[in-house]
N, C-alpha and C positions, 0 to 999 in steps of 0.2 A: 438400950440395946435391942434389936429386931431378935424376935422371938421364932424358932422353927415350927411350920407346921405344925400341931398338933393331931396325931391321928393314933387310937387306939384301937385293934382290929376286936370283936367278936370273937368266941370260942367258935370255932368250926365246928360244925353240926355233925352227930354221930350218924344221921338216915345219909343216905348217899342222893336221896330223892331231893333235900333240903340241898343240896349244893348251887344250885342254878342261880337260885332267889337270897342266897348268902352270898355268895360272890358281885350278882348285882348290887344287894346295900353294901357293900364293904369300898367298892368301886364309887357307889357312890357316895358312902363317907372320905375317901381318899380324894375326890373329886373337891367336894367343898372344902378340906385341911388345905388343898395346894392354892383356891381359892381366897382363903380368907386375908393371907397377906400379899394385895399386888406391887406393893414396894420391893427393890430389889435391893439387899444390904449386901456391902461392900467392905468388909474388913482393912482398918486401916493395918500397912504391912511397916516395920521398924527394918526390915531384913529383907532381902533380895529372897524373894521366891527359889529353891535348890534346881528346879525343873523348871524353864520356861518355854512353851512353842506357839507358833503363829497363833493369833485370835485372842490371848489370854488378855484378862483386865485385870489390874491390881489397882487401887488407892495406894500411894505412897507416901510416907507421913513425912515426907521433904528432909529430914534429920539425917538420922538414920539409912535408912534405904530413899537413895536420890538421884534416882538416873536421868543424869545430863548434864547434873547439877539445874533441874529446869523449876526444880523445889515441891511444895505438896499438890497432891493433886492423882488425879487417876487418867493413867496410861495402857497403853495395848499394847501388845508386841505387833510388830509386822511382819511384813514376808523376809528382810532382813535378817529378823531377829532380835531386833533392836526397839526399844520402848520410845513411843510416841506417846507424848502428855496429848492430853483431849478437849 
């Protein structure tokens, strides 16, 4: 299973002078955490999402949750409203 991000922040500095050069490493530890996984994971869904609006993507595990009856597979909603397999 894909793994989120990893990113632990630094204690914030108590000098107010230290804030500049804390906020750049922390940006750029944030930077490489969003980095390290470029794969985009995709939850397979059993249930109809409760909210859906244009643009969304779901995986659909075909069973369970199966719009169209078009089986597994990952779909978008369109301007419709309606899920297109991909």
């Amino acid at each position: 299973m894909a793994q989120a991000p990893r990113y632990t922040p630094n204690p914030v500095p108590s000098n107010p002078e230290d804030l500049p050069r804390y906020i750049f490493e922390e940006l750029t530890k944030l930077q490489g955490a969003l980095q390290e996984n470029a794969t985009t994971f995709i939850e397979v869904k059993n249930v109809e999402p409760s909210k859906k609006k244009q643009g969304d993507i779901v995986y659909a595990d075909g069973s369970d949750f199966n719009p169209g009856s078009a089986g597994e597979g990952i779909y978008f909603v369109n301007a419709a409203g309606n899920y297109t397999k991909l």
